[in-house]
C-alpha positions as CSV (number, residue, x, y, z in Angstrom):
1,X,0.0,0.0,0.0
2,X,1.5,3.2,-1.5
3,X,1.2,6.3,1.0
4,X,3.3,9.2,3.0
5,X,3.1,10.1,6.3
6,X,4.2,13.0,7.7
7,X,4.6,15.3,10.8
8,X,2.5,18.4,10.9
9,X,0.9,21.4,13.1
10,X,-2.4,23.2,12.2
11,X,-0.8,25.5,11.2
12,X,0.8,23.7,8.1
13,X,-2.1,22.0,7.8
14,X,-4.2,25.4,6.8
15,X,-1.4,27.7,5.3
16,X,-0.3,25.2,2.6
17,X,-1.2,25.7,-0.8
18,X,-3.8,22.7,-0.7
19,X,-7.2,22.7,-0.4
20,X,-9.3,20.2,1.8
21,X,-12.6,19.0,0.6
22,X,-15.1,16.5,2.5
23,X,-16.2,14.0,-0.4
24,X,-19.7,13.1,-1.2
25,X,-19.2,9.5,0.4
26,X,-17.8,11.4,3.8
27,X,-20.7,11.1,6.8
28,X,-21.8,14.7,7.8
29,X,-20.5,17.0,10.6
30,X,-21.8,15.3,13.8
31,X,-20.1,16.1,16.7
32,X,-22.7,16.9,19.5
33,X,-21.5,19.2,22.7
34,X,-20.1,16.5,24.3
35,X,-17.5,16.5,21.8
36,X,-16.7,19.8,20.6
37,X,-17.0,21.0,24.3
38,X,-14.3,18.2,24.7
39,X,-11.8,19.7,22.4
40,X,-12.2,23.3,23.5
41,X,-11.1,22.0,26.8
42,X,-8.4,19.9,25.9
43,X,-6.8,23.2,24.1
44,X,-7.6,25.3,26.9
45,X,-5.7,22.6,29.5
46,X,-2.7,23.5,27.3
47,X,-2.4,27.4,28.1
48,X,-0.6,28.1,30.9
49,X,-0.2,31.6,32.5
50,X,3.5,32.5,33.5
51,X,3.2,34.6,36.5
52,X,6.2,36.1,35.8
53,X,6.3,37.5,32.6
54,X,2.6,38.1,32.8
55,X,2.3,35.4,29.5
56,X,0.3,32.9,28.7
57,X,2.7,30.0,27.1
58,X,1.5,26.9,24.9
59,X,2.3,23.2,24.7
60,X,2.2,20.4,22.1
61,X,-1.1,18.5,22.1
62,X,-1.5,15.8,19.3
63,X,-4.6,16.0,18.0
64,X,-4.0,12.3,15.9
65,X,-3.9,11.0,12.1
66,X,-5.1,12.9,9.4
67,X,-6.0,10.8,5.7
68,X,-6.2,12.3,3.0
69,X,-6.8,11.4,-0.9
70,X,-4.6,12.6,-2.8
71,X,-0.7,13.2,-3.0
72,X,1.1,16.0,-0.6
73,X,2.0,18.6,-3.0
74,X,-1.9,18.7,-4.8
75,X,-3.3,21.6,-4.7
76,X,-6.8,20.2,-3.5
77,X,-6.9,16.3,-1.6
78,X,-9.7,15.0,0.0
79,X,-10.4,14.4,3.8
80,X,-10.9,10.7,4.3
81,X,-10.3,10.7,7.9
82,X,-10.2,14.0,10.0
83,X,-13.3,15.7,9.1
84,X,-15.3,16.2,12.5
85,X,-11.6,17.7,13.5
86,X,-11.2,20.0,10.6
87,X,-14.8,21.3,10.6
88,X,-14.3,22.1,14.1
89,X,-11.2,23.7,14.3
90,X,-12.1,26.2,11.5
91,X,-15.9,26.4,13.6
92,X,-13.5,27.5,16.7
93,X,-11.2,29.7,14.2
94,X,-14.1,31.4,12.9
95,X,-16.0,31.9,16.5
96,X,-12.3,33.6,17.2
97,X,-12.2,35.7,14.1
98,X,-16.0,37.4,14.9
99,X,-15.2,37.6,18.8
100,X,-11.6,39.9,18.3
101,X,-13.4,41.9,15.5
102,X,-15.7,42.8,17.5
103,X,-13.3,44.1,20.1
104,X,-11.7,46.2,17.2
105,X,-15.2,47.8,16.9
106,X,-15.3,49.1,20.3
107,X,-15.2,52.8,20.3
108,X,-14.1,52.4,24.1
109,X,-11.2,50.7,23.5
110,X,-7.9,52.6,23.5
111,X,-7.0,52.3,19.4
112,X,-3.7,50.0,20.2
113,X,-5.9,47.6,21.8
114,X,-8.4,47.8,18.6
115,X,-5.8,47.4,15.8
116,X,-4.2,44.7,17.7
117,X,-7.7,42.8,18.3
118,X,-8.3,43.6,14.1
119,X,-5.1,42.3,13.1
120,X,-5.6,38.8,15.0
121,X,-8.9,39.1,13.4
122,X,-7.0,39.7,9.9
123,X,-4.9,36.6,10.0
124,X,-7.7,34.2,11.3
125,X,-9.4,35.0,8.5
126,X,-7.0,35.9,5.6
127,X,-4.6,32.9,6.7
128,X,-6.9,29.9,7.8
129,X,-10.5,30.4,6.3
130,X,-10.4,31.7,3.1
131,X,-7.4,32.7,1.0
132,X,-7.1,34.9,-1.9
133,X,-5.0,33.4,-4.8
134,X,-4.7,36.3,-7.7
135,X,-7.6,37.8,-6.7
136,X,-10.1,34.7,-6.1
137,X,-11.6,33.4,-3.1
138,X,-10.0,30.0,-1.5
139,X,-12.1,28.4,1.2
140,X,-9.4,26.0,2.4
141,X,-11.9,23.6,4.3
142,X,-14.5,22.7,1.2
143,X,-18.0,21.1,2.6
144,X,-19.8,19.1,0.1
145,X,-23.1,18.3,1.8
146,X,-23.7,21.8,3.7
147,X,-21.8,23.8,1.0
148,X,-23.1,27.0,0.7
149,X,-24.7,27.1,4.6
150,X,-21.0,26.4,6.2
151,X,-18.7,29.4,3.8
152,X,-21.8,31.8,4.4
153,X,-22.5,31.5,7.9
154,X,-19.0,30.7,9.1
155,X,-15.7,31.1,6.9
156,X,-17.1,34.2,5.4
157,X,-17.3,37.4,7.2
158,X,-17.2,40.7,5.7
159,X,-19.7,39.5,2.8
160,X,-21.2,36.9,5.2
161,X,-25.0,36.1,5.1
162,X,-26.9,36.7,8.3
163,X,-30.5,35.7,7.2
164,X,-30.0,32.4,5.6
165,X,-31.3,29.4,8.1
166,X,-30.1,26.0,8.8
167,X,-32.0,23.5,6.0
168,X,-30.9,20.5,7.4
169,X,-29.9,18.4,10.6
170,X,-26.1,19.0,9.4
171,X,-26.4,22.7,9.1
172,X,-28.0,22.9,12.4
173,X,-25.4,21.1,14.3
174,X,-22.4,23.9,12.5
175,X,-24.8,26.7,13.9
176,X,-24.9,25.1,17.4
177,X,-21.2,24.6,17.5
178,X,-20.2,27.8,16.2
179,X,-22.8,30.0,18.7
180,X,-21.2,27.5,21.5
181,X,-18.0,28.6,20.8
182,X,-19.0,32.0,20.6
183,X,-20.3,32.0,23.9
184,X,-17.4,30.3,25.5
185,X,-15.2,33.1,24.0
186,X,-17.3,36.0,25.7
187,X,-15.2,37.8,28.0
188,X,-16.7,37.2,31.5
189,X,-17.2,33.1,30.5
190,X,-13.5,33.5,28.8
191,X,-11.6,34.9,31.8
192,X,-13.1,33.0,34.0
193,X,-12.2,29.6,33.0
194,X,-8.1,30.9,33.5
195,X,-9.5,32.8,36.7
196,X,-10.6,29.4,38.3
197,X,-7.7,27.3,37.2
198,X,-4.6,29.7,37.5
199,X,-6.2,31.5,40.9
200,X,-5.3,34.7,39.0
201,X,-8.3,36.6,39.6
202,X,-6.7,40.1,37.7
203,X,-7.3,39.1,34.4
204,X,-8.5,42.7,32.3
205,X,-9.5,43.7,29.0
206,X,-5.3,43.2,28.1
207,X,-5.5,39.7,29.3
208,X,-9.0,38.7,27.3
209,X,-7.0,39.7,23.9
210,X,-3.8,38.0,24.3
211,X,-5.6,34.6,25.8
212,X,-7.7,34.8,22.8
213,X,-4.4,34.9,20.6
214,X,-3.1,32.2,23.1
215,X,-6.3,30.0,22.2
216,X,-5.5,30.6,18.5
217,X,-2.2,29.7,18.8
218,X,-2.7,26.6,20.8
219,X,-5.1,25.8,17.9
220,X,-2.3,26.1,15.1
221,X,1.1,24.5,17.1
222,X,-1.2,21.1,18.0
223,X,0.4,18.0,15.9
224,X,-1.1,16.0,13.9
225,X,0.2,13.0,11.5
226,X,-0.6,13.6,7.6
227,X,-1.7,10.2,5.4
228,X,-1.9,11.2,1.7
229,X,-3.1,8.2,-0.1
230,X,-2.7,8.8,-4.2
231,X,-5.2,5.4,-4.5
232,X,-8.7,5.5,-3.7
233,X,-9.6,2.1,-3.3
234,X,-6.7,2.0,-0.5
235,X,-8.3,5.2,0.9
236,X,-11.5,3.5,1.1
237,X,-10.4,0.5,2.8
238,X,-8.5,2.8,5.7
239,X,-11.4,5.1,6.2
240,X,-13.4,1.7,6.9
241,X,-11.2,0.6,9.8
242,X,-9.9,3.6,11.3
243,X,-11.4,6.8,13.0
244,X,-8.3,8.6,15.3
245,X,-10.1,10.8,17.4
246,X,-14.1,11.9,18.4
247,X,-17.2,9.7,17.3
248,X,-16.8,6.6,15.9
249,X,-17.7,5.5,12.6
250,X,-21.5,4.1,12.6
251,X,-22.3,1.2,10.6
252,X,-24.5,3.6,8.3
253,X,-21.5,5.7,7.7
254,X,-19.5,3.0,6.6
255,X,-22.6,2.0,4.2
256,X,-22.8,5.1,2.5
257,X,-18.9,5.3,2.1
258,X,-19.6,1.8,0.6
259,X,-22.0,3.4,-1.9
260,X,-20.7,6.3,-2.8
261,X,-17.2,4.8,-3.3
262,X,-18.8,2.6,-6.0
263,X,-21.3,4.7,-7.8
264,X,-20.0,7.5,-9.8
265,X,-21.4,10.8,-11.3
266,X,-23.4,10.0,-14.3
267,X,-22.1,10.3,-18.2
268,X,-23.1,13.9,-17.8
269,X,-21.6,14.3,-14.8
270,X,-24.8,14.6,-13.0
271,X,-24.4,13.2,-8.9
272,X,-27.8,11.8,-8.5
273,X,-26.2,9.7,-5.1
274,X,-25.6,12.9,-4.1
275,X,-28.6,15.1,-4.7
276,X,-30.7,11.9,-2.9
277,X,-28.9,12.2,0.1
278,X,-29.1,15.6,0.3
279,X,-33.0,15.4,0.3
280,X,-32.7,13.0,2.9
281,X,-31.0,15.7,5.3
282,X,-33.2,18.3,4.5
283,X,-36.3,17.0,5.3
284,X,-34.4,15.3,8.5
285,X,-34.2,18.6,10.4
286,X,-38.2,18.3,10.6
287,X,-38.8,14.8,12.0
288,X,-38.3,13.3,15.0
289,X,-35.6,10.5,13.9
290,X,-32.3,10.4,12.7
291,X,-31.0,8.8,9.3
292,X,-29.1,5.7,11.3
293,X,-32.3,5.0,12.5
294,X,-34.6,5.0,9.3
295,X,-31.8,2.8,7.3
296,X,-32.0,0.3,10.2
297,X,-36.2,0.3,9.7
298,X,-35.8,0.3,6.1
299,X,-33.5,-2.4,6.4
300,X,-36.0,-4.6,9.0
301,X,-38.9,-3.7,6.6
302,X,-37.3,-4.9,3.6
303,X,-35.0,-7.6,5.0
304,X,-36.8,-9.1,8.0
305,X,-35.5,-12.2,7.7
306,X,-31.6,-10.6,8.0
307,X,-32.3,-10.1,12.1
308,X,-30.6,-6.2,11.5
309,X,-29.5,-4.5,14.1
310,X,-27.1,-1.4,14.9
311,X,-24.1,-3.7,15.1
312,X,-24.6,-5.9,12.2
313,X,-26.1,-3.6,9.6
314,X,-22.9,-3.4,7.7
315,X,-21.9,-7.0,7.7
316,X,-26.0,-7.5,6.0
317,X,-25.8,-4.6,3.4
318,X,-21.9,-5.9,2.8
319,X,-23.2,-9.6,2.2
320,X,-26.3,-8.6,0.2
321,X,-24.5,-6.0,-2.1
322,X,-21.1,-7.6,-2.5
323,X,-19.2,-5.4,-4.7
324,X,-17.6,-8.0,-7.1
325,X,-21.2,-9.2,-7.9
326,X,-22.1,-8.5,-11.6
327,X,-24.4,-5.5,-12.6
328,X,-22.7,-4.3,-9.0
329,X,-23.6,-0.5,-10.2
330,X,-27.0,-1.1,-11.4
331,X,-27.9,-3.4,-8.2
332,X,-26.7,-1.0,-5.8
333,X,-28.2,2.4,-8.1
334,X,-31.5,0.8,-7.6
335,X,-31.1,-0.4,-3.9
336,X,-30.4,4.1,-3.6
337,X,-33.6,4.7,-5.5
338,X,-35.8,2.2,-3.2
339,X,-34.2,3.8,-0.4
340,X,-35.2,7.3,-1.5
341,X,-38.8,5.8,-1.7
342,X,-39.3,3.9,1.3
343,X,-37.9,7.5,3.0
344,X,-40.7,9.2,1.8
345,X,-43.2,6.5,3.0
346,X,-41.0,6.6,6.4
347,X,-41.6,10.2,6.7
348,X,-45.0,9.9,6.2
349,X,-45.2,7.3,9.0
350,X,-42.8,9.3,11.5
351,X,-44.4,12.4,11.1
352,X,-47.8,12.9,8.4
353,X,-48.4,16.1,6.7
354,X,-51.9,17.2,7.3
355,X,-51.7,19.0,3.6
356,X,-51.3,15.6,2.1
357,X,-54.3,13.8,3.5
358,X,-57.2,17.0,2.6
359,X,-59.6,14.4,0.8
360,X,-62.2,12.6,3.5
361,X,-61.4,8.9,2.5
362,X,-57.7,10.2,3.8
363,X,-58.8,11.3,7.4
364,X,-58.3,8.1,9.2
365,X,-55.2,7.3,7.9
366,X,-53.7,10.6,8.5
367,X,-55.4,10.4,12.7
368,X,-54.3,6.9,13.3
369,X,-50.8,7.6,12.0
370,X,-51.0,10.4,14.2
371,X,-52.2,8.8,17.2
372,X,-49.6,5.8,16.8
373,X,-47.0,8.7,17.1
374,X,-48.2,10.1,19.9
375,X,-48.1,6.8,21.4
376,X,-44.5,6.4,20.8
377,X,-45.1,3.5,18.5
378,X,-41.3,3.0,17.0
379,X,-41.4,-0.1,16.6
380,X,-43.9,-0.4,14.5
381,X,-42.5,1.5,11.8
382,X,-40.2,-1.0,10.0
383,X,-43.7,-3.2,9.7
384,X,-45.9,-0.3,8.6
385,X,-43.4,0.6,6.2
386,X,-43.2,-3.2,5.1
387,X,-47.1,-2.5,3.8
388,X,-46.5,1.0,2.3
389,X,-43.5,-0.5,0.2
390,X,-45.4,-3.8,-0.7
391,X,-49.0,-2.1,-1.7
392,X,-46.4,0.0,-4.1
393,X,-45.1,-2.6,-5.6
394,X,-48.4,-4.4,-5.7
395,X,-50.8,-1.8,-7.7
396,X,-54.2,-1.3,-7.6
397,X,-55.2,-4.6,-8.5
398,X,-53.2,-6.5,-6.3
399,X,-52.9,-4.2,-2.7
400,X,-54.7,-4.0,0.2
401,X,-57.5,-2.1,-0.4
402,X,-57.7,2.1,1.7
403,X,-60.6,0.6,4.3
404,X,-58.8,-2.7,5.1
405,X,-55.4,-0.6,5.6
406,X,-57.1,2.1,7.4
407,X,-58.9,-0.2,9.9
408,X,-55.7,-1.8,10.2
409,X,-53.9,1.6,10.9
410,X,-57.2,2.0,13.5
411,X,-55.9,-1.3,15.3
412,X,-52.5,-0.7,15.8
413,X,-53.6,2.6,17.0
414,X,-55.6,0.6,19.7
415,X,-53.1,-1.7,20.7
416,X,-50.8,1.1,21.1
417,X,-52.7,3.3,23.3
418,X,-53.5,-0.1,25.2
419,X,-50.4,-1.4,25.3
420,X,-47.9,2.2,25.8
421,X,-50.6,4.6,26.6
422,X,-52.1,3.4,29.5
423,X,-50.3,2.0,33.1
424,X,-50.0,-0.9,31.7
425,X,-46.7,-0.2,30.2
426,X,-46.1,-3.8,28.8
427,X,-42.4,-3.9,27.7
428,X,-41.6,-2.5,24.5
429,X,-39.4,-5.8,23.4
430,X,-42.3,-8.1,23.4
431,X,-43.8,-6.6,20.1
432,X,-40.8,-7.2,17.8
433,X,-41.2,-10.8,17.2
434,X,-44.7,-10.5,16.1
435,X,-43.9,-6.8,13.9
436,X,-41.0,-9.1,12.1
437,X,-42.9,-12.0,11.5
438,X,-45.5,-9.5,9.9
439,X,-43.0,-7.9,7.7
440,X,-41.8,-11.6,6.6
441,X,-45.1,-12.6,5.2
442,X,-45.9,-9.3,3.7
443,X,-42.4,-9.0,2.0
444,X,-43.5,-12.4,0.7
445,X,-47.0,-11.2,-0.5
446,X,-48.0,-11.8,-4.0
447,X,-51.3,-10.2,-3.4
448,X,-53.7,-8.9,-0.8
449,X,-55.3,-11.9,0.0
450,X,-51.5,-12.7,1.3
451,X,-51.3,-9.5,3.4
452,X,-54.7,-9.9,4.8
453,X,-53.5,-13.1,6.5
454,X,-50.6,-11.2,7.9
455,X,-52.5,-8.6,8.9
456,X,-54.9,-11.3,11.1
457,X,-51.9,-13.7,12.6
458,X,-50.4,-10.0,13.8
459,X,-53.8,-8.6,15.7
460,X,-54.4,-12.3,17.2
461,X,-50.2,-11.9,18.4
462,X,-50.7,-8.4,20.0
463,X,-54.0,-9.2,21.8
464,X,-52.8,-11.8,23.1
465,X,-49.8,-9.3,24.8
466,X,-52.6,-7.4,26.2
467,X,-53.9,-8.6,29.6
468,X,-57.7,-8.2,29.6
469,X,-57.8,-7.3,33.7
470,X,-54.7,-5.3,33.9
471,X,-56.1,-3.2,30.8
472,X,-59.6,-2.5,32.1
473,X,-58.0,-1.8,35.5
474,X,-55.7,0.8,33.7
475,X,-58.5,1.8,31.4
476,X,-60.7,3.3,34.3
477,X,-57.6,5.5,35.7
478,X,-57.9,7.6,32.6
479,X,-57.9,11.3,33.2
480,X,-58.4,14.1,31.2
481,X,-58.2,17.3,32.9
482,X,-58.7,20.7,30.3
483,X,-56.2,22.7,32.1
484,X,-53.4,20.3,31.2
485,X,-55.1,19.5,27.8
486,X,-52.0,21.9,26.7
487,X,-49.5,18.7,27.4
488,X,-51.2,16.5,24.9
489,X,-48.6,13.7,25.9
490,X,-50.8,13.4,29.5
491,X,-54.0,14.3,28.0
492,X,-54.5,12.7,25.0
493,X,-54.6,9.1,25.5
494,X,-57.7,9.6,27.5
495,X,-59.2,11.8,24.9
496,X,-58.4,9.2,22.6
497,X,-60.5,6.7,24.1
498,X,-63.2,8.4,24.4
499,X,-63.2,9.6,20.5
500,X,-62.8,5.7,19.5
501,X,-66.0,4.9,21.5
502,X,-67.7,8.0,19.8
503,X,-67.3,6.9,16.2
504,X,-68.1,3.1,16.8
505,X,-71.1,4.8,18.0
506,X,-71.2,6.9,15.2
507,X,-70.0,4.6,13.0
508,X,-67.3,6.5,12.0
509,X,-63.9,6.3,10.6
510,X,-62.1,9.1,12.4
511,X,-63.4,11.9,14.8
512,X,-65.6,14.5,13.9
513,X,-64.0,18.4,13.9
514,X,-67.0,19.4,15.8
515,X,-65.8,17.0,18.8
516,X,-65.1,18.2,21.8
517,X,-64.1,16.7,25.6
518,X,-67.0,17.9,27.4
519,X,-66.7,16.9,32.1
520,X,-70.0,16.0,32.3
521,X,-69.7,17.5,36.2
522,X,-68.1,20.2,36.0
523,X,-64.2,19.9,36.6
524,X,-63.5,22.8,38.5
525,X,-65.7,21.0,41.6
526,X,-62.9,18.6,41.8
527,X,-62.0,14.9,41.5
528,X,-63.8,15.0,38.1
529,X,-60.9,14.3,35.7
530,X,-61.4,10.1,35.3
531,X,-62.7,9.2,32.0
532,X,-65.8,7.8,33.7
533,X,-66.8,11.7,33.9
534,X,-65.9,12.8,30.1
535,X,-68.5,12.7,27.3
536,X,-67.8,14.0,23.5
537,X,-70.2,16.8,22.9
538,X,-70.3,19.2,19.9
539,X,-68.4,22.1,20.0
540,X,-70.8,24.5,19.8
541,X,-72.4,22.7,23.3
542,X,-69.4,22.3,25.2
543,X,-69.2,26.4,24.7
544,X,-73.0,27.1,25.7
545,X,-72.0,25.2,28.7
546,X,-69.0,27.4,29.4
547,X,-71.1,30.6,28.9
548,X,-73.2,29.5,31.8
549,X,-70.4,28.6,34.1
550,X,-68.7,32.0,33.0
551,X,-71.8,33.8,34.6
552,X,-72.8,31.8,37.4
553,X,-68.8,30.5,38.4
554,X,-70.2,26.9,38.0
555,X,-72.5,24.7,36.1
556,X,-74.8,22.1,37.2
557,X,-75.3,18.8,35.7
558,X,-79.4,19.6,35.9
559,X,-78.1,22.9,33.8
560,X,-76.0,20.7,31.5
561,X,-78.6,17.8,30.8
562,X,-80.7,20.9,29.1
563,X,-78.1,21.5,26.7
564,X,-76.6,18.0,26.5
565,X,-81.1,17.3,24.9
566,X,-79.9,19.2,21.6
567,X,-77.2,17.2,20.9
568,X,-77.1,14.4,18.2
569,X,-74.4,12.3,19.4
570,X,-75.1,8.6,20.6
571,X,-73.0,9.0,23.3
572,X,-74.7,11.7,24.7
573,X,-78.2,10.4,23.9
574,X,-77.1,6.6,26.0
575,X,-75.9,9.1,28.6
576,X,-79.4,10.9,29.0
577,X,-81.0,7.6,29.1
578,X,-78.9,5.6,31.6
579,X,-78.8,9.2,34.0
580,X,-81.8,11.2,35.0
581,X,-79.1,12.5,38.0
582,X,-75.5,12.3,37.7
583,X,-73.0,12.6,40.8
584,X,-69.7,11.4,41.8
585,X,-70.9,8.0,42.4
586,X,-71.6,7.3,39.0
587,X,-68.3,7.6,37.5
588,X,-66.1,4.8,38.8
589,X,-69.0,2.6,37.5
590,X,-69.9,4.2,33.8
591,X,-65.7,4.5,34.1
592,X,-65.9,0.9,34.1
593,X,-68.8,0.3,31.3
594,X,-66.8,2.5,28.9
595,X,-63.7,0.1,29.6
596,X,-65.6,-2.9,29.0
597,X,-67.2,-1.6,25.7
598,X,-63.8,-0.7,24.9
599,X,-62.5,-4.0,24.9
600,X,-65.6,-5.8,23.2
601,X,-65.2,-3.7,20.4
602,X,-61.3,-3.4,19.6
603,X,-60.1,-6.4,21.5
604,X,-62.1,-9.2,21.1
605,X,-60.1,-11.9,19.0
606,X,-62.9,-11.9,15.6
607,X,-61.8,-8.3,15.1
């Protein structure tokens, strides 16, 4: 293996003629605090103060390899390993540059101090962040994926952008780091980190610059160890077994290095790899997931049978899409393009646009995807995106039909609200068996007649996980209170059930808009919040009713039963007819009617 390795600072790393750009195939920045907090205070453990000649002195810190693609005297190579490090270290350059300009800017200053902060300023930013070769701009740390966020936010600064907004999970993290820094470097948090250590506690305005400059030099005289590699195949193989220093390599990393090392730029020299994994970050930032985490579902929906999990994913994807196999580009090109659409079913699942699902025969889907969210149903996701993929790939003709998916979508609902909703809390590990078994026959499917049996083994598998006493005894501890109705995370699993009850009645497929949580005494009495005590009651109702209280400071359920008369809800109409009167007494047992109605109609095994 052909390569040269070399002895370096920072400083020669960013004032030679080269370039450094992250590759496509390279994983995004993403260090967290933990991290970049780390390295900020492992250069500030090198800075001394010399009491004597009132100096702060430096020290050599090694900072680890650096691999690069490409040979030493190019004028641009690649960064193969070293990325998270050289991101940062021009983050914590940059947060320097903007911190001593604005010193230079303070009319208080005495103009020594000002010209001294500007020309610290000056270097950082002439020397390390963007040079000027005959007249043109060179950004000497080149981002790929959050190119231009990263040179517009950060390495720029006189021409520098201060409206544009992170697009993507990546671009978010950057901003973080660099307003972290920037905060650290603020002169009372500054000072006093040297303050607490040194017991010096006459640090002024004099000191803040020069430990500033220290910080920047401590930055450029750490050492690293330079690996150019002229071969990229040799490259690639390193960058898969080594990672010197922060967070190690994920097994989703070292998949899209995989893929990106063997699919090129088109004939045209269009990088479609490229411009689909850049989607995938930018509609990231807005769900609650990470990538690593939809690959491993995609994986599990699409390759139950493989047992995937976070530590094996790259031996599966490295078995499955073995790069000597024929057609190898063509295999892999159309593994990226399933990907892309089993991401969009994903973030339908994780997180459902209510703009997408305006027609009525779309309603239930888009509340019982909701619902299963709100329930914290993760694991469901790898089989619910088993059935999105497979009803793709089916047609029309062949798939499982909008009202046999939606009252699927209804049951999991169900089970999750039963299962993680309620106290009964059963433990989350006992579902995966049954989800991958459903994703195994429905990967298998030919038709819907095949997915309908799935769909029947898996509700007979998860009723059997639900205890029938335990859930009626958690059932009736329901509470819904309307002041905490804000925190839809306690609330709204109680509101739930009492919907689901409502459109049985109804015989609807999702809730009505007009529904509303109505206390049939009134809550502010007390002790009133059980679910035995809720009724769903038109909107329009539930505020006469609060009109009345408004004026009187409470409402009686003799006041209430005049208004509950109008309404044409079954629920309301079986509540006038069981209770002429209505107190306190009567809520523990209609509490445990609606539990047991519950059951018959969700949980008995025929449905």
């Amino acid at each position: 293996m052909n390569f040269e390795a070399t002895s370096n600072n920072i400083k020669g790393v960013f004032t030679a003629t080269r370039r450094y750009r992250i590759p496509r195939f390279q994983r995004d920045f993403s260090w967290e605090q933990s991290n970049y907090n780390e390295f900020l205070t492992d250069m500030l453990s090198q800075i001394t103060f010399n009491t004597e000649t009132n100096k702060f002195e430096n020290s050599q810190y090694f900072l680890g390899n650096m691999l690069f693609l490409g040979r030493k005297e190019s004028d641009l190579v690649e960064v193969i390993d070293g990325q998270q490090r050289i991101t940062t270290i021009t983050i914590l350059l940059a947060a320097l540059r903007n911190t001593l300009y604005k010193l230079s800017e303070i009319e208080s200053n005495e103009e020594e101090y000002r010209n001294l902060a500007k020309s610290y300023a000056d270097t950082i930013q002439d020397e390390y962040l963007i040079k000027r070769i005959d007249g043109e701009p060179q950004r000497k740390v080149e981002t790929t994926s959050s190119f231009p966020y990263f040179t517009q936010t950060i390495q720029d600064y006189q021409t520098r952008n201060k409206n544009v907004e992170p697009s993507t999970e990546e671009e978010q993290l950057l901003k973080q780091t660099f307003e972290f820094f920037l905060k650290k470097l603020e002169e009372k948090n500054f000072l006093k980190i040297f303050s607490e250590r040194d017991e010096c506690k006459n640090f002024d305005k004099v000191y803040y610059l020069e430990a500033l400059k220290a910080l920047r030099e401590q930055v450029l005289k750490s050492q690293v160890i330079e690996v150019f590699v002229a071969e990229k195949e040799q490259a690639n193989r390193i960058f898969e077994n080594i990672n010197s220093k922060g967070k190690p390599l994920t097994p989703v990393d070292l998949i899209k290095n995989s893929i990106f090392s063997r699919l090129d730029t088109t004939s045209a020299g269009v990088d479609e790899t490229s411009l689909i994994w850049s989607k995938f970050n930018q509609k990231l930032i807005n769900l609650d997931t990470s990538f690593n985490e939809f690959f491993l579902h995609y994986w599990k929906a699409i390759y139950p049978e493989d047992s995937a999990n976070g530590s094996n994913l790259y031996k599966k994807f490295s078995r499955r899409f073995n790069a000597q196999a024929e057609n190898d580009t063509e295999i892999l090109s159309e593994f990226v393009s399933n990907l892309y659409k089993g991401f969009n079913f994903y973030t339908m699942i994780v997180n459902p646009d209510y703009n997408k699902f305006k027609r009525q025969s779309q309603k239930p889907e888009l509340e019982y995807l909701t619902s299963i969210n709100y329930f914290k149903g993760v694991q469901v996701r790898p089989a619910l995106l088993s059935l999105y993929m497979k009803n793709e790939i089916l047609g029309d003709n062949k798939k499982l039909p909008t009202k046999e998916k939606n009252e699927f979508l209804q049951f999991l609902s169900n089970f999750h609200f039963a299962a993680f909703g309620t106290t009964l809390k059963i433990r989350s590990n006992t579902v995966t068996t049954p989800y991958k078994e459903f994703s195994t026959k429905v990967t298998k499917s030919e038709n819907k007649g095949d997915i309908r049996k799935a769909i029947s083994k898996l509700k007979s598998d998860l009723i059997e996980l639900i205890p029938k006493e335990k859930f009626l005894q958690a059932f009736i501890e329901l509470e819904f209170s309307k002041k905490k109705s804000k925190n839809k995370l306690e609330s709204f699993p109680a509101s739930y059930a009492i919907k689901q009850l409502s459109n049985k009645l109804e015989t609807r497929d999702f809730s009505d808009d007009e529904y509303s949580i109505e206390h049939i005494l009134d809550e502010s009495l007390g002790g009133n919040t059980n679910i035995g005590n809720l009724v769903v009651l038109e909107t329009k109702f539930n505020e006469e009713a609060n009109q009345i209280k408004q004026k009187k400071g409470v409402i009686t359920f003799k006041e209430k039963r005049e208004i509950y008369l109008q309404s044409n809800y079954k629920m309301v109409t079986l509540l006038l007819e069981n209770y002429e009167v209505f107190s306190r007494d009567n809520i523990l047992e209609r509490a445990n009617a609606l539990s047991n109605q519950f059951w018959e109609i969700y949980f008995t095994v025929e449905n």
